[in-house]
MIROMAR-928810 format. One line per field, with one value per residue (C-alpha): residue number from 1; residue in three letters; y, x, z. Coordinates in pm, 1 decimal, always signed. Each point is the difference from the previous one (the first is absolute). Example, Ala and Ser with C-alpha at 12.3 -4.5 7.8 and 13.67 -1.06 7.14 Angstrom:
residues 2
nr = c(1	2)
rest = c(ALA	SER)
py = c(-450.0	+344.0)
px = c(+1230.0	+137.0)
pz = c(+780.0	-66.0)
end
This chain:
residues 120
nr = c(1	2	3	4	5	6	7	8	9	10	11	12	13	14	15	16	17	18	19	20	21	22	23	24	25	26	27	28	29	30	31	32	33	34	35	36	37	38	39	40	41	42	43	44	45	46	47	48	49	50	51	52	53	54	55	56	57	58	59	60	61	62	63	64	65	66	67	68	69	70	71	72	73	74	75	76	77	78	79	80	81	82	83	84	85	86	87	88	89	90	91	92	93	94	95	96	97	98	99	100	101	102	103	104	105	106	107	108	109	110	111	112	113	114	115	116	117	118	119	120)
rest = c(UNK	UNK	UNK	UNK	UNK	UNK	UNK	UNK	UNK	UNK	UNK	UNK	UNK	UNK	UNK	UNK	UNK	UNK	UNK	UNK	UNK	UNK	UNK	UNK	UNK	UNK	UNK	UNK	UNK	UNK	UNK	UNK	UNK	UNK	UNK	UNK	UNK	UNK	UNK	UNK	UNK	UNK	UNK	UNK	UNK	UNK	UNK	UNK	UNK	UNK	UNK	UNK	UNK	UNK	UNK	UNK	UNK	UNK	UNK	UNK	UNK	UNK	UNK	UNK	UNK	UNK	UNK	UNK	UNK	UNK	UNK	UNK	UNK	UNK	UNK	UNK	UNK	UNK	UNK	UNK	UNK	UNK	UNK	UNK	UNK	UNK	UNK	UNK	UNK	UNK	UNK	UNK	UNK	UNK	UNK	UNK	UNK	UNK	UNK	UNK	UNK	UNK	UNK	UNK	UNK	UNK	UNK	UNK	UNK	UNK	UNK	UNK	UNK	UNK	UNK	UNK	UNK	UNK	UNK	UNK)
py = c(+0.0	+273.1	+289.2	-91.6	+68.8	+308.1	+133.9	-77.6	+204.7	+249.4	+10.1	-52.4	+275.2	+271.2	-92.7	+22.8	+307.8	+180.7	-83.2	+101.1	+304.1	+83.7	-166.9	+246.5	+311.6	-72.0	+30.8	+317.0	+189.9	-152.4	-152.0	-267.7	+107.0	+50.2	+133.2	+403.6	-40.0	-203.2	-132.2	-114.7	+256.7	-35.7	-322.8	-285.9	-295.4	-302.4	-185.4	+292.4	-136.0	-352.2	+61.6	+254.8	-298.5	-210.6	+270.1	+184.4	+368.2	-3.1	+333.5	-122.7	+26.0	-406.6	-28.5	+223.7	-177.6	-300.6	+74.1	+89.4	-337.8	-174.7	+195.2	-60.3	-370.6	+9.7	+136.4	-257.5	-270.3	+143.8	+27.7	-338.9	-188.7	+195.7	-155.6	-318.7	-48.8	-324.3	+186.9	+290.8	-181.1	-37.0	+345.5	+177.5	-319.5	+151.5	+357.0	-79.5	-120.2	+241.2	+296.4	-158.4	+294.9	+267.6	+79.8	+7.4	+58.5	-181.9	-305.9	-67.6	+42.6	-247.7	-241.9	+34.8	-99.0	-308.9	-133.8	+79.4	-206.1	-302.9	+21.6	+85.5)
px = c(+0.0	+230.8	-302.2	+23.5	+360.2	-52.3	-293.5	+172.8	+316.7	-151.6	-235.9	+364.6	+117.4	-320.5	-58.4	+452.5	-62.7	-171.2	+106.4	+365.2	-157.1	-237.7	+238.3	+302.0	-244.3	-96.9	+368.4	+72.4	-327.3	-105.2	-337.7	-124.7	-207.0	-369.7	-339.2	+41.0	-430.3	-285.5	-87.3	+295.0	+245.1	+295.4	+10.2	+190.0	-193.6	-107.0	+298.8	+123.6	-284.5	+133.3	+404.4	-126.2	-202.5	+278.2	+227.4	+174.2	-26.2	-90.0	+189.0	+302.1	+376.6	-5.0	-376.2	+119.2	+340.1	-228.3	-156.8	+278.9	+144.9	-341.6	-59.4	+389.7	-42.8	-278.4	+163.5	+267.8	-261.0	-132.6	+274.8	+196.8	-363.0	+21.2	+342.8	-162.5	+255.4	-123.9	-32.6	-192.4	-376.8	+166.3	+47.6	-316.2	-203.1	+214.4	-83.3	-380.0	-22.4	+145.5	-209.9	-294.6	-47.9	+76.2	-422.7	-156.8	+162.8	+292.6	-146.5	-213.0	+321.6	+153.9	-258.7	+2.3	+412.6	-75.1	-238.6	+251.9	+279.1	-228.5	-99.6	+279.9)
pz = c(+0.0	-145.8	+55.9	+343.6	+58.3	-184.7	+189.8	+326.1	-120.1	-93.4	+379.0	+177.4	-217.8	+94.9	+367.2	+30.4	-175.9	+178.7	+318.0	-77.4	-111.8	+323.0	+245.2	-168.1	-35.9	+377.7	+133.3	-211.9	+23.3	+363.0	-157.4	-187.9	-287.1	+136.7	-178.9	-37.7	+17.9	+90.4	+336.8	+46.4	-60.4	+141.7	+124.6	-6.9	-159.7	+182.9	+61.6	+252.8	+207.9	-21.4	+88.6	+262.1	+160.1	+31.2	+175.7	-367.1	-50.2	-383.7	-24.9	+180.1	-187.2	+56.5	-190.1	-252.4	-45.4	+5.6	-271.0	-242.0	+83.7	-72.4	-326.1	-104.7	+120.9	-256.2	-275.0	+35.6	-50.4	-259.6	-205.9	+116.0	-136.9	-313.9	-31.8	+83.0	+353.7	+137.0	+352.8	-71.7	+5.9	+398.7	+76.5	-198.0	+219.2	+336.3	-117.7	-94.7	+365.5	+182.1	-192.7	+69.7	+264.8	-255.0	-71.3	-231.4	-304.7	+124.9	+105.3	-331.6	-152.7	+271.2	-31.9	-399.5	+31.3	+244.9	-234.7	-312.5	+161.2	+90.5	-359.8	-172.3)
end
């Protein structure tokens, strides 16, 4: 299933993405990128709720760090199962897991990848 691979490099690719690109923009500007409008303008989306539950300041230099790491960590996949490396199903499984928290967006994307490498 070729179209698999290829759908799941390209979700590695968007969800590493844009983390690398929050997580960076977070360390140099002091915030993640939030809704300028709305009801819920200026807030964090609802995985701040979830690592704040379990005892992590979302806005935190470690979070943020976190999720540069993640998002490069994702990127990495991506590219290593474009290049067909025999290990990188392992680490965009490893990744899908542990961004299951990252809601919403992230974890259709997460769930999307987990089903790709059982399929794939």
């Amino acid at each position: 299933m070729a179209w698999a691979r290829w759908v799941a490099v390209v979700l590695c690719a968007v969800q590493g993405g844009y983390m690398v690109f929050d997580g960076v923009r977070a360390l140099v500007v002091g915030s993640y990128v939030t809704p300028r409008s709305g009801d819920h303008a200026g807030e964090l989306g609802p995985w701040a709720r979830i690592v704040r539950a379990v005892g992590i300041d979302p806005e935190s230099t470690a979070m943020k760090a976190a999720f540069v790491v993640l998002g490069a960590a994702y990127l990495v996949a991506s590219a290593a199962w474009a290049a067909e490396a025999s290990w990188a199903r392992w680490l965009a499984l490893v990744l899908a897991v542990g961004t299951l928290w990252y809601l919403v967006p992230g974890t259709m994307i997460s769930v999307a990848v987990l089903v790709l490498v059982l399929i794939a």
